[in-house]
C-alpha atoms as a printed R data frame, in Angstrom:
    type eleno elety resid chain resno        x       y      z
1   ATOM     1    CA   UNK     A     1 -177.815  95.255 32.137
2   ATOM     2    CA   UNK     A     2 -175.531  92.456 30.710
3   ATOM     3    CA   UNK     A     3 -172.995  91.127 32.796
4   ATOM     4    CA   UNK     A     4 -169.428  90.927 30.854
5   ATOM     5    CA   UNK     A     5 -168.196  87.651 32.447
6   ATOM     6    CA   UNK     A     6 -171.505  86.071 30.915
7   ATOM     7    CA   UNK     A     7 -172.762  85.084 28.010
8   ATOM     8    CA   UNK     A     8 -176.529  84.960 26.879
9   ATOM     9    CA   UNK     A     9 -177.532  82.481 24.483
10  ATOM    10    CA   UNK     A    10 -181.331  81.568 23.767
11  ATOM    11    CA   UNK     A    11 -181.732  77.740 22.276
12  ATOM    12    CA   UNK     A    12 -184.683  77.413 20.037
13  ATOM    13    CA   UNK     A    13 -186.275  74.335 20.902
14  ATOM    14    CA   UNK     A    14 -189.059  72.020 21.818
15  ATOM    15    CA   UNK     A    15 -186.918  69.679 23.651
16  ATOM    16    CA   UNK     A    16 -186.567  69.788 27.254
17  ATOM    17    CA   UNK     A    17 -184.243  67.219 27.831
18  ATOM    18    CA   UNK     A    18 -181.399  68.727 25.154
19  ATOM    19    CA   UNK     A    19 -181.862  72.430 26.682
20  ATOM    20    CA   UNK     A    20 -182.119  71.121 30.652
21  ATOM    21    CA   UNK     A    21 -178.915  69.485 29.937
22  ATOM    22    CA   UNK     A    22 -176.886  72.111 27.883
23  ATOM    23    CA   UNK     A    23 -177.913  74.946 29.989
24  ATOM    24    CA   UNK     A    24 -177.093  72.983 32.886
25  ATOM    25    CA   UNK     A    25 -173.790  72.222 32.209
26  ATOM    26    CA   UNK     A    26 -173.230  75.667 30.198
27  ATOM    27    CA   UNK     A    27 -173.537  77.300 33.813
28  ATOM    28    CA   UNK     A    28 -170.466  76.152 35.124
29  ATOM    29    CA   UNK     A    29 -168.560  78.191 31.424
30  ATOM    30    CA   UNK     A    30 -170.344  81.902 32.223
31  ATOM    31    CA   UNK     A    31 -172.758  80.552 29.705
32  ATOM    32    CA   UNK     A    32 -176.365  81.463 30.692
33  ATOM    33    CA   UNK     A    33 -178.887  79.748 28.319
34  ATOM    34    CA   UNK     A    34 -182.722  80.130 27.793
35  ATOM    35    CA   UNK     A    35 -185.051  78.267 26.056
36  ATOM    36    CA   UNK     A    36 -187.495  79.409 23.547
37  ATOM    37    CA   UNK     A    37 -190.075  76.984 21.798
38  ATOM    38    CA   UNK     A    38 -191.497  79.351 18.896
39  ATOM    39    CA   UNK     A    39 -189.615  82.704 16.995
40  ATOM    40    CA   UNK     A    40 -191.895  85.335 19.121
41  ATOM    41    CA   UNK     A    41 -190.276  84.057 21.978
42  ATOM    42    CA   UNK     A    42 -186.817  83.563 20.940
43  ATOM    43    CA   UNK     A    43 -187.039  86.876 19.302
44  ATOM    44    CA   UNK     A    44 -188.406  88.480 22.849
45  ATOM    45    CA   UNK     A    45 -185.724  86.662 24.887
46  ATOM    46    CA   UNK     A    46 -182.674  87.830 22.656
47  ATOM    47    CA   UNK     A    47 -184.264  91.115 22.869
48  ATOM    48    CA   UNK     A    48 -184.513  91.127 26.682
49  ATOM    49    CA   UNK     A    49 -181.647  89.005 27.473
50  ATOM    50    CA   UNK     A    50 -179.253  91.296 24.859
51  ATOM    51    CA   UNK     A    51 -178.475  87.763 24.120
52  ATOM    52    CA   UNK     A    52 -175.829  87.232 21.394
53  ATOM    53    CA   UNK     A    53 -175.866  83.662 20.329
54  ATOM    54    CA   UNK     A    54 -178.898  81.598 18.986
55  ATOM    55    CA   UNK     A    55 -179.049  78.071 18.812
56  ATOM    56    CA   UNK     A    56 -182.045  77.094 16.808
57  ATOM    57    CA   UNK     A    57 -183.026  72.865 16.276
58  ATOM    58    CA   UNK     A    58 -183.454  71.690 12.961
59  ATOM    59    CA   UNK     A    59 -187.637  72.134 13.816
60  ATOM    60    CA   UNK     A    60 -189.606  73.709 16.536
61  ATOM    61    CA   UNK     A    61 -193.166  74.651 17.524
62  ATOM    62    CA   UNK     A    62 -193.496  77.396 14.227
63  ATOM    63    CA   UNK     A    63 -191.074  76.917 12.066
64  ATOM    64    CA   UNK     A    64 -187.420  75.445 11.149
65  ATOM    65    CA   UNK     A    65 -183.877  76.341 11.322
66  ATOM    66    CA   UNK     A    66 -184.860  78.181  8.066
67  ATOM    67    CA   UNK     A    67 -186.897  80.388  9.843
68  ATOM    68    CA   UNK     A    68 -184.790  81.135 12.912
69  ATOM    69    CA   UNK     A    69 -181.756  82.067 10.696
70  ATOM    70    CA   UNK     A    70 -183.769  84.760  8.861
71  ATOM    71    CA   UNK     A    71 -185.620  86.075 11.870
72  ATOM    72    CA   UNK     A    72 -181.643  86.784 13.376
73  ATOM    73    CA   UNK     A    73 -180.982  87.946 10.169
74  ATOM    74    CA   UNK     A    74 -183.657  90.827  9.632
75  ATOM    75    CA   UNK     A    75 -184.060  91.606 13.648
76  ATOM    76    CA   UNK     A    76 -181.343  90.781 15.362
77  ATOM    77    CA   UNK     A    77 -178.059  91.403 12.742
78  ATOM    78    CA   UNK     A    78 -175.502  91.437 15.428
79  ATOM    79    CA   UNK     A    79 -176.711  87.532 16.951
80  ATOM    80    CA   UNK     A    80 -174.739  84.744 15.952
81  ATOM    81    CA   UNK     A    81 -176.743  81.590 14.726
82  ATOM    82    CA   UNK     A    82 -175.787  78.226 15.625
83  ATOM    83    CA   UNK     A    83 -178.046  74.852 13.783
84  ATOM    84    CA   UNK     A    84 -178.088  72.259 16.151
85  ATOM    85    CA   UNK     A    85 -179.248  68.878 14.314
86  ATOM    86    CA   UNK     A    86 -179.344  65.184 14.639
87  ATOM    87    CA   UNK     A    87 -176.498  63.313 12.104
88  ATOM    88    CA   UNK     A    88 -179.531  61.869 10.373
89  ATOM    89    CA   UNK     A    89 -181.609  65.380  9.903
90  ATOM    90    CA   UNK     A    90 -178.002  67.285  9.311
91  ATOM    91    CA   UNK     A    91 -178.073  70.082  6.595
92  ATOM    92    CA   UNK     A    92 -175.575  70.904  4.395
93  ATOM    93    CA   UNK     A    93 -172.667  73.078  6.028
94  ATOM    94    CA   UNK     A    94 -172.612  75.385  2.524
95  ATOM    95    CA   UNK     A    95 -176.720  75.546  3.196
96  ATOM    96    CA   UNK     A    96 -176.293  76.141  6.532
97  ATOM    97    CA   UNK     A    97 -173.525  78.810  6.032
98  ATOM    98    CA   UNK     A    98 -175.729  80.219  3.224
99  ATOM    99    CA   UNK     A    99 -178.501  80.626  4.789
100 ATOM   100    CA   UNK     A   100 -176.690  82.900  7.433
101 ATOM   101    CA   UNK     A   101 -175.301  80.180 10.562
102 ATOM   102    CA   UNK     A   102 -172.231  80.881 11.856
103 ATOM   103    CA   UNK     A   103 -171.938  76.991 12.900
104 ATOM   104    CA   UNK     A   104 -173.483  73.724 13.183
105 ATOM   105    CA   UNK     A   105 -173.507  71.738 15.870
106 ATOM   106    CA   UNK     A   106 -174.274  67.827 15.800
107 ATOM   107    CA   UNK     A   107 -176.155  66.352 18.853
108 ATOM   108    CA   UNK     A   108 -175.209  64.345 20.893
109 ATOM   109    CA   UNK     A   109 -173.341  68.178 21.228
110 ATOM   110    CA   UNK     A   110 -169.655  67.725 22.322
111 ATOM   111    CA   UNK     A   111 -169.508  69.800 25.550
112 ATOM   112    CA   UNK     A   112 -165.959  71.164 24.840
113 ATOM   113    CA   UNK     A   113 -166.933  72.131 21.334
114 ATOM   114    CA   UNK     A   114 -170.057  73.970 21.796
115 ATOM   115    CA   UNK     A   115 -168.718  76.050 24.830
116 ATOM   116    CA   UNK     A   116 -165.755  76.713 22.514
117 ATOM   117    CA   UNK     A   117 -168.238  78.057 19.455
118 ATOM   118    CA   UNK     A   118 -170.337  79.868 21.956
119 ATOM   119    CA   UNK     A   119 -167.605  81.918 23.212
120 ATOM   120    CA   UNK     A   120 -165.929  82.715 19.747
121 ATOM   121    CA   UNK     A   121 -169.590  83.248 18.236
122 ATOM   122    CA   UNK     A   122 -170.519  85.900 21.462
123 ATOM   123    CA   UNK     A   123 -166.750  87.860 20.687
124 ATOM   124    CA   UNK     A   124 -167.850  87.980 16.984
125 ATOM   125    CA   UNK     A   125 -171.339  89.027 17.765
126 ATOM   126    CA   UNK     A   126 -170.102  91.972 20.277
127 ATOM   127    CA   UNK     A   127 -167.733  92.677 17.857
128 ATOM   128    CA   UNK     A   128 -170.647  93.326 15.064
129 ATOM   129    CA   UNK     A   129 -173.059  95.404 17.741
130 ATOM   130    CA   UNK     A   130 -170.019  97.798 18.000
131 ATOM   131    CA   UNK     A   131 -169.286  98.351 14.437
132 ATOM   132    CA   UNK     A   132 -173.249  98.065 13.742
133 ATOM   133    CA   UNK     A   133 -173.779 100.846 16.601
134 ATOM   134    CA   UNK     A   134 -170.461 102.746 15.177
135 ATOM   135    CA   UNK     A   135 -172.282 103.062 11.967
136 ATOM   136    CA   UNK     A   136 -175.645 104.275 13.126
């Protein structure tokens, strides 16, 4: 059962450093993070997690951002989708947006600023479950 004074967040990525790091320091903020390296797991880790943010790297094991965002979209409609990316490998914002993220996030990730999206992003997701299960 989810614990209100957390927040579950899965990051899509093949790099150990960047998620070691994040979820390291995203402790200390209620912010419990796992790490998935394909969209099977990520999917099965929202799923079991009743996770409500995904982070997703520009690239990982299967797939891209791309991928990620329409996996969240056709699975998991109440998770919010963060694209995390390098400055050089950035996407668009109106692509990004588009394509269904709720934010980017440019590494080196500002600390302050990703807790800050995480939290909004898991109020707007919880928000969505309830209307979602409201309308079932």
């Amino acid at each position: 059962m989810r614990r209100p004074d957390r927040i579950d967040c899965v990051f899509l990525t093949c790099i150990r450093s960047d998620f070691s790091f994040l979820a390291t320091v995203l402790q200390y903020s209620g912010i419990r993070m796992h790490q998935a390296e394909t969209l099977e797991e990520s999917d099965f880790l929202l799923t079991v997690t009743a996770g409500t943010v995904l982070l997703s790297d520009m690239s990982f094991l299967d797939g891209s951002w791309r991928d990620a965002l329409a996996m969240v979209s056709s699975v998991h409609p109440h998770v919010a989708s963060i694209v995390v990316a390098e400055e050089a490998e950035h996407p668009s914002l109106s692509e990004a947006y588009s394509a269904g993220a709720c934010a980017v996030l440019r590494k080196p990730i500002i600390l302050d600023q990703a807790i800050e999206r995480i939290r909004v992003l898991d109020e707007a997701a919880r928000d969505r479950a309830a209307l979602l299960g409201n309308q079932a």
